[in-house]
DSSP file (Angstrom, degrees, kcal/mol; ACC not computed):
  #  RESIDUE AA STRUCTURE BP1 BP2  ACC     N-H-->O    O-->H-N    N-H-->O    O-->H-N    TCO  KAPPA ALPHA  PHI   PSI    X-CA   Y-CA   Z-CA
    1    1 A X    >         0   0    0      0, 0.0     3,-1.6     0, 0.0     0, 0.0   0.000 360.0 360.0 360.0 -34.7    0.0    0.0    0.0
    2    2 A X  T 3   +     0   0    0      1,-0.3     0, 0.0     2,-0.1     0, 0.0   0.803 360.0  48.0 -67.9 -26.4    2.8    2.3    0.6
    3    3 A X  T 3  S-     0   0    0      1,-0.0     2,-0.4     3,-0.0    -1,-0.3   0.189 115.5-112.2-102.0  12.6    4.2    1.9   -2.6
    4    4 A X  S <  S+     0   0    0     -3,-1.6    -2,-0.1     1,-0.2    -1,-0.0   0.295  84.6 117.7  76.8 -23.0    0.8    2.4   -4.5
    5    5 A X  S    S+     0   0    0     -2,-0.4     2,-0.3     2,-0.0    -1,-0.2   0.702  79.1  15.8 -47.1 -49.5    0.6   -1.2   -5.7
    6    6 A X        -     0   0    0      1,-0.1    -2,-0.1     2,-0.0    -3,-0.0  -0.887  54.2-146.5-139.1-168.8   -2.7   -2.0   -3.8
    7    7 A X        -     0   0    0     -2,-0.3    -1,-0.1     3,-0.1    -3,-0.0   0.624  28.5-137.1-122.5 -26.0   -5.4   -0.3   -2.1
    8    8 A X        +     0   0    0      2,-0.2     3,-0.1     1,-0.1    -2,-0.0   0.835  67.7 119.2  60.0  37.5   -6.3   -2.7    0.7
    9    9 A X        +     0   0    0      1,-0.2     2,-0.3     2,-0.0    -1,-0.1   0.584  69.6  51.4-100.1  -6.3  -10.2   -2.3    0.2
   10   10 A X        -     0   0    0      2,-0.0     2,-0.2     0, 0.0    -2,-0.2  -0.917  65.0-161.7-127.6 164.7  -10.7   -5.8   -0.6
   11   11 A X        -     0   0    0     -2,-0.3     2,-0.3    -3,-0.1    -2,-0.0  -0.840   6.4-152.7-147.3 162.2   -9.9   -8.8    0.9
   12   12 A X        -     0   0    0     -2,-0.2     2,-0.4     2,-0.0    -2,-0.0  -0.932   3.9-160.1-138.8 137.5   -9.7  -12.2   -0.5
   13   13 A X        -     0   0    0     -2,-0.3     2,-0.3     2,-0.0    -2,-0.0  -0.992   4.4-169.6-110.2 131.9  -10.2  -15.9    1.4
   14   14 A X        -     0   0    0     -2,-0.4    -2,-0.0     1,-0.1     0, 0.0  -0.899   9.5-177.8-124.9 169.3   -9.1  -18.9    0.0
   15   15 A X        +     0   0    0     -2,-0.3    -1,-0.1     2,-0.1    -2,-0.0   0.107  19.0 171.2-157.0  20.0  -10.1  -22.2    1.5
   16   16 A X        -     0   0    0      1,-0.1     2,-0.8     0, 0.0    -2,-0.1   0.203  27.8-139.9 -23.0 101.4   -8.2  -24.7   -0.6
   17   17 A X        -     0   0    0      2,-0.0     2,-0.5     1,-0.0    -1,-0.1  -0.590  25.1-177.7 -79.2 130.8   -8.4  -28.0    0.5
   18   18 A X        -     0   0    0     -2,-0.8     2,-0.5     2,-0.0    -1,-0.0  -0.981  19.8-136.1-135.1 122.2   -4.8  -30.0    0.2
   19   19 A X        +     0   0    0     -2,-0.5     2,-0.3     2,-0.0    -2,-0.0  -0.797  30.7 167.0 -94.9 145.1   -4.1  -33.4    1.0
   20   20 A X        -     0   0    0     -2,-0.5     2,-0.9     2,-0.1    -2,-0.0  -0.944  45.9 -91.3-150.3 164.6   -1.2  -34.1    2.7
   21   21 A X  S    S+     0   0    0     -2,-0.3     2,-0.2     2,-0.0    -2,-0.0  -0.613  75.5 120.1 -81.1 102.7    0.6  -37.1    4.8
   22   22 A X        -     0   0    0     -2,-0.9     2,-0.3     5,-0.0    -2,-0.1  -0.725  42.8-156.5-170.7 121.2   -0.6  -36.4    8.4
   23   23 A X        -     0   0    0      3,-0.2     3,-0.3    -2,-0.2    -2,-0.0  -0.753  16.6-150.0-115.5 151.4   -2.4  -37.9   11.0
   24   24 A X  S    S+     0   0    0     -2,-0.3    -1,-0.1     1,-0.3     0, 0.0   0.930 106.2  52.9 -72.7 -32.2   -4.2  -36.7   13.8
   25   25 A X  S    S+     0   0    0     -3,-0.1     2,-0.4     2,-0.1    -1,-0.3   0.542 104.3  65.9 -63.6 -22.4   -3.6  -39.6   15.7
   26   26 A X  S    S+     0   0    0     -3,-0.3     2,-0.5     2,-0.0    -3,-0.2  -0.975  70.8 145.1 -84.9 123.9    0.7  -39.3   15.0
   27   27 A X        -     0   0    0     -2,-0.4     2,-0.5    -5,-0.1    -3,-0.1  -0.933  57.3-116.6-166.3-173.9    2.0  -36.6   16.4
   28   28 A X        -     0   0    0     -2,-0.5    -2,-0.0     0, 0.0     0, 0.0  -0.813  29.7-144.5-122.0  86.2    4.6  -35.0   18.1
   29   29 A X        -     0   0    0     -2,-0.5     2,-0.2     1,-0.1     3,-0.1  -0.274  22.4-140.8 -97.0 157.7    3.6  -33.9   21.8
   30   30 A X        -     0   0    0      1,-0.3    -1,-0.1     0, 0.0     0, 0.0  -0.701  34.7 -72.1-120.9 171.8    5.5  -30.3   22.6
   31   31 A X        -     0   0    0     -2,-0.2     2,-0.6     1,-0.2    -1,-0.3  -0.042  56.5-102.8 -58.8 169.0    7.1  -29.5   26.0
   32   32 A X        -     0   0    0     -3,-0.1     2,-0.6     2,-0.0    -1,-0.2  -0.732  26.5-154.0 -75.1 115.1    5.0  -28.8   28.5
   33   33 A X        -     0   0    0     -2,-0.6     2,-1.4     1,-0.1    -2,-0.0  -0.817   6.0-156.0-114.2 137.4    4.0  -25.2   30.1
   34   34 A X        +     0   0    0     -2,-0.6     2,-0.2     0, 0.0    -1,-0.1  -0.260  29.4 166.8-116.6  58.7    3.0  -25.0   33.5
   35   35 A X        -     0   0    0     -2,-1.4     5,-0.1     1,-0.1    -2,-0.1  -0.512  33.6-116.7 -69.2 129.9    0.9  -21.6   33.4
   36   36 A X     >  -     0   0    0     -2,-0.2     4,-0.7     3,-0.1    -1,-0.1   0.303  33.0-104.0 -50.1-163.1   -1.4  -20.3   36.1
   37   37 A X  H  > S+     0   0    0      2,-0.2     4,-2.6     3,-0.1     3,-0.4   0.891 126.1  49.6 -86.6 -34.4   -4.8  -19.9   35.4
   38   38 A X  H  > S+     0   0    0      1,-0.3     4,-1.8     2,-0.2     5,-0.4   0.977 111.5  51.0 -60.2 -52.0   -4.2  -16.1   35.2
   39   39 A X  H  > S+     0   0    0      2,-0.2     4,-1.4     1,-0.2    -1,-0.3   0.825 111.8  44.6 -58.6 -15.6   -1.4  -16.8   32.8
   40   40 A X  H  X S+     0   0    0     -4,-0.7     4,-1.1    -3,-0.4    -1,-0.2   0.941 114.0  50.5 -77.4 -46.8   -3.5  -19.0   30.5
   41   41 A X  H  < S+     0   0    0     -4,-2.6     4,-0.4     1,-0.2    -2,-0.2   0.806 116.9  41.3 -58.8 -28.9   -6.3  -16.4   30.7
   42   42 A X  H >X S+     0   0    0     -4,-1.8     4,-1.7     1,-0.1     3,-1.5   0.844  90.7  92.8 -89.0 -39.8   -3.8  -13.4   29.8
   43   43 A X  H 3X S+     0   0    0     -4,-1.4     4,-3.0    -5,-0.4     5,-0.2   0.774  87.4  35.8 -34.4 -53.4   -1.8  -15.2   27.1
   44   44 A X  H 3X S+     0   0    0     -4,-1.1     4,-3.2     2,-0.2    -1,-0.2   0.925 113.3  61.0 -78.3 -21.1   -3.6  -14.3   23.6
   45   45 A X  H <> S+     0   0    0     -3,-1.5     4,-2.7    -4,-0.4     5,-0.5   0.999 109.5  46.4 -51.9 -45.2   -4.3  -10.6   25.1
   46   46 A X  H  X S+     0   0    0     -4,-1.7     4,-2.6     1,-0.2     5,-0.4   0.970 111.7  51.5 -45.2 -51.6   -0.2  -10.6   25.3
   47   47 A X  H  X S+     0   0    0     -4,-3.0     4,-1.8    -5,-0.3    -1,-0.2   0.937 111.3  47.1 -59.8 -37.4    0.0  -11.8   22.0
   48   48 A X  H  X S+     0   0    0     -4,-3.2     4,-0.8     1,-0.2    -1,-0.2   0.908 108.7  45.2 -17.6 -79.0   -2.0   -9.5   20.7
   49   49 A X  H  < S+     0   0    0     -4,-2.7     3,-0.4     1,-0.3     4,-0.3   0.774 108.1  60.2 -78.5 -31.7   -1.1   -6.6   21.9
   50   50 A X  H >X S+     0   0    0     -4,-2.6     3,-2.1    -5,-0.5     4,-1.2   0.995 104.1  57.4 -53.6 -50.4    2.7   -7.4   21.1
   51   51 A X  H >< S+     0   0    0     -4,-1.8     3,-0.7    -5,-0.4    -2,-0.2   0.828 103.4  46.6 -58.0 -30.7    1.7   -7.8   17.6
   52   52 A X  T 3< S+     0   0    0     -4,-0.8    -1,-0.3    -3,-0.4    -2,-0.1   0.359 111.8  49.4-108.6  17.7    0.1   -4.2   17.0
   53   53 A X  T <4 S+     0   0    0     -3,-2.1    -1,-0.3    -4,-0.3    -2,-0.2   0.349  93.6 105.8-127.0  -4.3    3.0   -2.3   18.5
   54   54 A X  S << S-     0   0    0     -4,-1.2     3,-0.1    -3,-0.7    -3,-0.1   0.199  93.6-105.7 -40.6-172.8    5.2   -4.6   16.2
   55   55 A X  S    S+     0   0    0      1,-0.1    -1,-0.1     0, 0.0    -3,-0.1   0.669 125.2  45.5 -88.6  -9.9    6.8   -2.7   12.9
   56   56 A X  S    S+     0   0    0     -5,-0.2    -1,-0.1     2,-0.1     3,-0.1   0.296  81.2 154.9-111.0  23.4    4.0   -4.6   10.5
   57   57 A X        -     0   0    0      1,-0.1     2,-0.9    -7,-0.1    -5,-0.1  -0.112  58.9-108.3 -46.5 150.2    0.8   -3.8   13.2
   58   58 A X        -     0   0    0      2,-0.0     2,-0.3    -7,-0.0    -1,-0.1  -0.738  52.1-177.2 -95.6 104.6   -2.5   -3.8   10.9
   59   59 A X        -     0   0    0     -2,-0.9     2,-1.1    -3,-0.1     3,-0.0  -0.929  26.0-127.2-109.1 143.4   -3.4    0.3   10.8
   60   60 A X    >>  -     0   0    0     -2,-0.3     3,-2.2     1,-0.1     4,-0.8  -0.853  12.3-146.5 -86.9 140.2   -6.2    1.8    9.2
   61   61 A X  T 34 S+     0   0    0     -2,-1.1    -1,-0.1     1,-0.3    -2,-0.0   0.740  94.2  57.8 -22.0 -58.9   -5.1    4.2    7.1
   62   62 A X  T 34 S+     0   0    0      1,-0.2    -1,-0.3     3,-0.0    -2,-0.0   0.599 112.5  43.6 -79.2   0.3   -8.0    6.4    7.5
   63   63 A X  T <4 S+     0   0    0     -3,-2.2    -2,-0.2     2,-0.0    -1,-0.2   0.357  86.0 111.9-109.1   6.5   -7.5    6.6   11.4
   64   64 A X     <        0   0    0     -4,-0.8    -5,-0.0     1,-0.1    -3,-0.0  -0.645 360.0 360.0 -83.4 157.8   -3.9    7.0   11.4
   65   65 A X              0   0    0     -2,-0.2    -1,-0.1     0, 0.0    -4,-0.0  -0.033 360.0 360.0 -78.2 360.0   -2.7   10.2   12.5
């Protein structure tokens, strides 16, 4: 958008279905994390909010400043 290339008023889904070799039933268990219940409950706000003070946070355009 900065570079003129798009406009960002439309948005596009794709919903492709792909088969690939993978079962739910094989799998790979990943360590274990042993978060309170307050950390479980805070965890995606954090992620969140880390993301939109990143350098690629999602602005609109018409509210930026």
């Amino acid at each position: 958008m900065t570079a003129g290339l798009v406009g960002g008023e439309d948005f596009a889904v794709d919903a492709s279905v792909i088969e690939v070799d993978a079962s739910r039933f094989q799998r790979v268990d990943g360590s274990e994390i042993d978060w309170t219940h307050e950390q479980q409950a805070n965890h995606p706000v954090q992620v969140f909010l880390v993301r939109l003070e990143s350098e690629n946070a999602p602005i609109n355009p018409e509210c930026a400043p």
